[in-house]
N, C-alpha and C positions, 0 to 999 in steps of 0.2 A: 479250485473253488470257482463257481459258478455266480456272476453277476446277477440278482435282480437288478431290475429298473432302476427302483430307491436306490440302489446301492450305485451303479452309473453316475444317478444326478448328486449322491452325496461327494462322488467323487469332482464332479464339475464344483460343487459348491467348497472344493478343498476341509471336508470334513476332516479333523482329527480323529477322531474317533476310528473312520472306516482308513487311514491311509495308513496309522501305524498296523490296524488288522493285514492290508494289503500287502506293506511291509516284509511281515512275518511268513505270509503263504505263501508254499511251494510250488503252488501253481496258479493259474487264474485265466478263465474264458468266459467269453461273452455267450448266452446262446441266442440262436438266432431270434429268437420273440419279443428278448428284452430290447436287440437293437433295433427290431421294428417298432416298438411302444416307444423307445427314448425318440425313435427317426418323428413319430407321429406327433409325442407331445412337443416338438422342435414345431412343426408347421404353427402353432398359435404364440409362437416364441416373441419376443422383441430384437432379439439377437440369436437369431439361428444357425451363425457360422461360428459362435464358441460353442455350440452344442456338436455342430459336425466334427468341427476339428478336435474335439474329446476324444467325441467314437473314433475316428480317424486313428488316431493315436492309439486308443485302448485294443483294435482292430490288428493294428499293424503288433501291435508286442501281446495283447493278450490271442487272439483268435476268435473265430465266431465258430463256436460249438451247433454243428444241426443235426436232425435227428436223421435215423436210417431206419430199416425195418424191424431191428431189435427195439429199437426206442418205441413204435408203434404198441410194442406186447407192454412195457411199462407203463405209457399214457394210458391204453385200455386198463392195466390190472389198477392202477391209481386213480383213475375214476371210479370204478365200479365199488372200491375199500371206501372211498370218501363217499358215497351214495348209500352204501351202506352202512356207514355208521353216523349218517343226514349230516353231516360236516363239509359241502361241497363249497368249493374255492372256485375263482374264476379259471375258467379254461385255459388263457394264458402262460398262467401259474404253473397248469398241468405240464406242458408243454417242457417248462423248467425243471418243473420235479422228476420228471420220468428222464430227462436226459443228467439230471443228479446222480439219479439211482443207476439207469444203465454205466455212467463211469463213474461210482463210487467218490461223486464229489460231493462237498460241504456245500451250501448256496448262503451265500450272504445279501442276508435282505429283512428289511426290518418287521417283513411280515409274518405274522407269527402262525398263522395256519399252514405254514409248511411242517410247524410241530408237528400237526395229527396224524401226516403221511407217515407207515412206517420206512424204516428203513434210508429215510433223509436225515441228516442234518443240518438246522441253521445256524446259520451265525449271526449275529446280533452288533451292531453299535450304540 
C-alpha cells in the first residue's frame, strides 16, 4: 500500500481510523512525492522535527518507493486517460498513481480522484 500525503500526516496525527488500516496491510511504502510534499509542508511547520522524525521512521520500516523507466509509460498513459475523460488531478498525484499501478498497490489517501484512474485502488479512512 502506497502512502498519500494525508495519509502521512494522518499518521503523525495518530489517526484511528488509518493505523488500524496500516495494521492489517501486507505491505506499505512511501513514494518518493509524497515525502517530498510532507518534507515541504514541514518547512511552514511550528514543530518540524516531529514531522521529520515520522518520515524518519516511516522511511526506515516502510521504504520510499521511486519511479523508473517502466513508471514513466504509466504516468504518460494516466495522464493522457484523465485528459481524456476532462477529470485531471494534480500532477503529484500522477506521480503516485502511476507507481500504484506499475506495482499493483492500493494507495491510501483520502482523496477520492484516485477513484477515476483505472486500474488503482484507494483506500479510504
Amino acid at each position: 500500500m502506497l502512502l498519500d500525503t494525508n495519509a502521512i500526516s494522518a499518521i503523525g496525527e495518530k489517526d484511528g481510523g488509518i493505523l488500524r488500516i496500516l495494521a492489517a496491510a501486507d505491505a506499505v511504502a512511501l513514494p518518493f512525492i509524497a515525502v517530498a510534499e510532507f518534507r515541504y509542508g514541514l518547512l511552514g511547520s511550528s514543530r518540524p522535527e516531529c514531522g521529520l522524525l515520522l518520515l524518519e521512521r516511516l522511511t526506515d520500516s516502510a521504504g520510499v518507493c521511486f519511479p523508473d523507466a517502466e513508471t514513466l509509460g504509466h504516468y504518460a498513459w494516466i495522464s493522457d486517460h484523465l485528459k481524456r475523460k476532462g477529470r485531471p488531478i494534480p500532477h503529484n498525484d500522477i506521480w503516485i498513481a502511476a507507481l500504484a499501478r506499475q506495482h499493483s498497490m492500493k494507495i491510501l489517501s483520502r482523496d477520492n480522484h484516485f477513484d477515476s484512474i483505472q486500474g488503482i485502488r484507494r483506500v479510504g479512512w
